[in-house]
C-alpha positions in Angstrom: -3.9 -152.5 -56.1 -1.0 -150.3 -54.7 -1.9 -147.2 -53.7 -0.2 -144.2 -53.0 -1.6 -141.4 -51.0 -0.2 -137.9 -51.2 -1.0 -135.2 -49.3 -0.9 -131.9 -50.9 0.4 -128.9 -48.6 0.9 -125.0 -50.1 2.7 -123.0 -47.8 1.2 -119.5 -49.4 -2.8 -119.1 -49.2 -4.3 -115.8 -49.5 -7.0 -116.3 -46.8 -4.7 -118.0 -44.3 -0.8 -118.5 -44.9 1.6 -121.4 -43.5 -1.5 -122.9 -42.8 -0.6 -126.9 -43.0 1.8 -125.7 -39.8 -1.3 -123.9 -37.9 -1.5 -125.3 -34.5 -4.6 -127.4 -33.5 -4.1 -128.3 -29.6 -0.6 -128.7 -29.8 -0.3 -130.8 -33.0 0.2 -129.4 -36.6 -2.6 -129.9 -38.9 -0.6 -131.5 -41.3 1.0 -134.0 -38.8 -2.6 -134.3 -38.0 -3.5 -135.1 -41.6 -0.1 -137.4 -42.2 -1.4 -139.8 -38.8 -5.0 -139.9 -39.8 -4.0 -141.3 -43.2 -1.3 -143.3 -42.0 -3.7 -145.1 -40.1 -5.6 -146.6 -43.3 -5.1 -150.0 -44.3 -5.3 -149.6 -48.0 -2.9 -147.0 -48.6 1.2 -148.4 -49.1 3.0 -145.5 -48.6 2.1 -141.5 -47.2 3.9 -138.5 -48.7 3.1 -135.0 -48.3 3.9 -132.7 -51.2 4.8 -129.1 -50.6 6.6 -126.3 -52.3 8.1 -124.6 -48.8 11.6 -126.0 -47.3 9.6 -124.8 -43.2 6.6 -127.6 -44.2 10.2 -130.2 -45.3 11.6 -129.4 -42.0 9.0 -129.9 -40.2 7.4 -133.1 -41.6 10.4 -135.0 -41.1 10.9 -133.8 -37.4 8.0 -135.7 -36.6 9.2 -138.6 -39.3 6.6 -138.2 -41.7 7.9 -138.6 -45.6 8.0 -135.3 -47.7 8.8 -134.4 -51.2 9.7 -131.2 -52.4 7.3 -130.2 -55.3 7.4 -127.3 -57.6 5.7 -123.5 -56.5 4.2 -123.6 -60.0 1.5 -125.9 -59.5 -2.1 -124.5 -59.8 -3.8 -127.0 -58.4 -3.0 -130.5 -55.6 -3.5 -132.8 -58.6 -0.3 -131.3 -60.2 1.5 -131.4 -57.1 0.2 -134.9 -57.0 1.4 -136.2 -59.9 4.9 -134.5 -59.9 5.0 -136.8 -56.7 4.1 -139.9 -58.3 6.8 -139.3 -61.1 9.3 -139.2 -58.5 8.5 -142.5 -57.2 10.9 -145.6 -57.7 8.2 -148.0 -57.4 5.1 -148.2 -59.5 1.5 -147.1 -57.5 -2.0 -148.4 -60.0 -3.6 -145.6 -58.0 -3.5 -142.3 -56.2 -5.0 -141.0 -53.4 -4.8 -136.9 -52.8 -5.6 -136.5 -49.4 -6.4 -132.6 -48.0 -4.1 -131.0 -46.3 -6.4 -128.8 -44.7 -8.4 -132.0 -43.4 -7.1 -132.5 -40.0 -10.0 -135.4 -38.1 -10.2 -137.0 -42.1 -10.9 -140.6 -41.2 -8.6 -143.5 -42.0 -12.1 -145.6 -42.5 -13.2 -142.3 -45.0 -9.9 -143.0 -47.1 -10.2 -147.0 -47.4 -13.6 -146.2 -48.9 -12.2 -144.9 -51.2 -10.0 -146.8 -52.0 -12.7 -149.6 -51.6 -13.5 -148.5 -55.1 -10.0 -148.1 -57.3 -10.5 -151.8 -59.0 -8.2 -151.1 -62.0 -11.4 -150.3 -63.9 -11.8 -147.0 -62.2 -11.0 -143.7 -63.7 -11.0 -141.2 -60.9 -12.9 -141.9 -57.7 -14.2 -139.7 -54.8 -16.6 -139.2 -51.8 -19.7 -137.2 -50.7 -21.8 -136.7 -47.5 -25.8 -135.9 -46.9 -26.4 -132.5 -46.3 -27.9 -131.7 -43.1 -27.9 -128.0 -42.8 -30.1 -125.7 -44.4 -27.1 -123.1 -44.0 -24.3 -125.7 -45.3 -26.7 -126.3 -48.4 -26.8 -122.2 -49.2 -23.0 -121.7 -48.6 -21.0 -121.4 -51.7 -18.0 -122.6 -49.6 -19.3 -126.6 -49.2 -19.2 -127.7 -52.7 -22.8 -129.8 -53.8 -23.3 -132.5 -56.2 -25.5 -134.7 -58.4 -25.3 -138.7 -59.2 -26.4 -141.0 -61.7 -28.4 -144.0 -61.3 -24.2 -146.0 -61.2 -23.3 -143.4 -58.7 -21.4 -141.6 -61.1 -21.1 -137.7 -60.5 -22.9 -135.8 -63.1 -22.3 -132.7 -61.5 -20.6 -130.3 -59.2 -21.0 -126.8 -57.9 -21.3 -124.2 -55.1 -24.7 -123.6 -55.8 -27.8 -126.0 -53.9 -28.2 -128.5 -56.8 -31.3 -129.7 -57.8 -33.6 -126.4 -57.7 -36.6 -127.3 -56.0 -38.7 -125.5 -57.9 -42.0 -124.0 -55.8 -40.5 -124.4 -52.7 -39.0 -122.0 -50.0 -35.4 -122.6 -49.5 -35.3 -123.7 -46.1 -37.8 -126.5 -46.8 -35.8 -128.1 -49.5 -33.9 -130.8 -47.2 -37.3 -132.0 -46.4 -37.8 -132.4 -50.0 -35.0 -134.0 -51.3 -31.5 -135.5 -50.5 -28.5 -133.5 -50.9 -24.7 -134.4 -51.1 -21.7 -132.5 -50.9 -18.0 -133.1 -51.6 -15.9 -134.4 -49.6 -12.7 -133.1 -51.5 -10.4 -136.4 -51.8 -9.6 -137.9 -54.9 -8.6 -141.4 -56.1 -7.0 -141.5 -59.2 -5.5 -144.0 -61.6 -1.9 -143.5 -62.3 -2.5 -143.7 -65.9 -5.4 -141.1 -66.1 -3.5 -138.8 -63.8 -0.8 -138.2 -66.2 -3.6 -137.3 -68.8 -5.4 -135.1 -66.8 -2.3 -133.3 -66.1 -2.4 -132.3 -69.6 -5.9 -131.1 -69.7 -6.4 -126.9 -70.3 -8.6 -124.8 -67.5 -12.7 -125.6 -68.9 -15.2 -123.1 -69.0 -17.1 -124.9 -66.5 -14.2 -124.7 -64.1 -13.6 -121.2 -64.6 -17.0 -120.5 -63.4 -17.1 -122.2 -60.9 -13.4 -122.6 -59.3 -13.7 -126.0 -59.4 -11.4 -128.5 -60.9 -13.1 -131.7 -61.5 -15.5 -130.1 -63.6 -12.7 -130.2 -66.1 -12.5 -134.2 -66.2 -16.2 -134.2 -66.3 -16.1 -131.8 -69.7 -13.5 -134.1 -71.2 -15.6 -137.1 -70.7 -14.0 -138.9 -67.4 -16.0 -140.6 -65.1 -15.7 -139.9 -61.1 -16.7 -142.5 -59.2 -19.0 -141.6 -55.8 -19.5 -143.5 -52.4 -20.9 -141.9 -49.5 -19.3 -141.7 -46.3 -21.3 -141.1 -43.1 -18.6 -139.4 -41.0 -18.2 -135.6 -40.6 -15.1 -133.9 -41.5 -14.1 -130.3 -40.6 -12.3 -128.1 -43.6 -10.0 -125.1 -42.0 -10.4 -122.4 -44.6 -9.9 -119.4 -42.8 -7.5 -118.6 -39.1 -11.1 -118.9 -37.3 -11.9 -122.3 -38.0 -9.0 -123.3 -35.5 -11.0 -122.7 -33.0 -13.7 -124.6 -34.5 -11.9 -127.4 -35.2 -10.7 -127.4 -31.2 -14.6 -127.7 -30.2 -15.1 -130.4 -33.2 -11.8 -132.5 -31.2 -13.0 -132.0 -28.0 -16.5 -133.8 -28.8 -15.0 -137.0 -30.3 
C-alpha cells in the first residue's frame, strides 16, 4: 500500500493562534510533528497542508514539503483531501496526522498504518484511560468498540455509564479508551466523505467522525500504549516542555 500522510496545520485558532509555529524548546511544533512522522516506515511521502503563506515559509526553511490548501476548509479531512488531489502520483491511503501532536510517535503512526490492507475503510487509534480526571473532561474525546474492534461510538462524555457507581470508581470497573485523533483513510472513501453534509450527531457533539459512523462507514481501532500530549491552549507549552524533559 502507498501511503501518504498529511499533516494538517490552520494558522487561525480561536483558543491559540499561529499555533503550528508556537515554540516548544527551540523547535516549532510543526517541525516537531513533520520529524516525528518522517521517522515512520510505512508512510511514502510527508506534506503539511496549511492555508497561511508564514506556516509555507517556514516549513520549507527547515525542508519539510508544504502545500498551500484553501482557508475554506472546516475541518483537516478537507484540507487533506485537497492535498491528495494535488498529488502527481497515486496514494491507496491517507494518513492525517495532528498538527498539534508534537511527541506523536513514528511506531503510533505505522500502527496504523499496520491496518490500511485495501479492505479498510477509515482507520484510527485509541489509548486506556488512566485518569479519573481525563475520563470527566469533555476535551479527551472517549469511545466504544465492537467485538471486531470497530468503533461504535464516540463522544466527550465517559462512555459506558456505570450505572450505581460513584464516578471516581468507574476505572476500577471497567476499561475506558479515548481517541487518539489520527486518521487512516482510503483514497477512494476520502473523496466520498468529502461529500458528506454536517450529522446531527456531529453537531452535538463537535465531532467529525460521528458523521461517517451515521452514514454507515466503518473506522477501524487498534490500541497504542504510548502517551501523546495535545497543545490546545498557550499553557500547554509549558506542559509539553515537562512531558520532553521526562523522555
Amino acid at each position: 500500500m502507498k501511503i501518504l500522510g498529511i499533516i494538517p496545520a490552520r494558522y487561525a485558532s480561536t483558543r491559540f493562534p499561529a499555533k503550528p509555529l508556537a515554540d516548544i524548546a527551540g523547535q516549532s511544533m510543526i517541525e516537531r510533528v513533520y520529524n516525528q512522522v518522517k521517522k515512520s516506515k510505512s508512510i511514502e511521502k510527508v506534506i503539511v497542508a496549511t492555508d497561511h503563506p508564514q506556516i509555507v515559509e517556514h516549513v520549507l526553511s527547515f525542508g519539510g514539503d508544504v502545500c498551500m490548501t484553501s482557508e475554506s476548509h472546516v475541518s483537516g479531512t478537507d484540507r487533506c483531501f485537497e492535498v491528495l488531489t494535488k498529488q502527481k502520483n497515486k496514494f491507496d491511503y491517507v494518513i492525517n496526522i495532528q498538527g498539534d501532536e508534537p511527541f506523536i510517535a513514528p511506531s503510533q503512526v505505522d500502527l496504523l498504518a499496520s491496518m490500511l490492507d485495501g479492505k479498510t475503510e477509515l482507520a484510527t487509534l485509541s489509548k486506556k484511560i488512566e485518569d479519573v480526571d481525563e475520563l470527566l473532561s469533555p476535551n479527551v474525546v472517549k469511545l466504544v468498540l465492537n467485538k471486531d474492534l470497530e468503533a461504535l461510538y464516540f463522544s466527550r462524555s465517559p462512555i459506558p455509564h456505570i450505572r450505581n457507581i460513584a464516578q471516581e470508581k468507574w476505572l476500577s470497573n471497567y476499561t475506558f479508551y479515548k481517541h487518539i485523533g489520527m486518521y487512516g483513510y482510503r483514497a477512494d472513501i476520502l473523496a466520498e466523505i468529502t461529500k458528506l453534509g454536517m450529522s446531527s450527531l456531529e453537531k452535538s457533539e463537535s465531532l467529525e467522525q460521528l458523521r461517517w459512523l451515521e452514514n454507515g462507514y466503518c473506522i477501524k481501532v487498534a490500541e497504542t500504549m504510548e502517551e501523546t500530549i495535545g497543545i490546545d491552549t498557550p499553557e500547554d507549552i509549558e506542559r509539553a516542555i515537562m512531558f520532553l524533559s521526562k523522555k
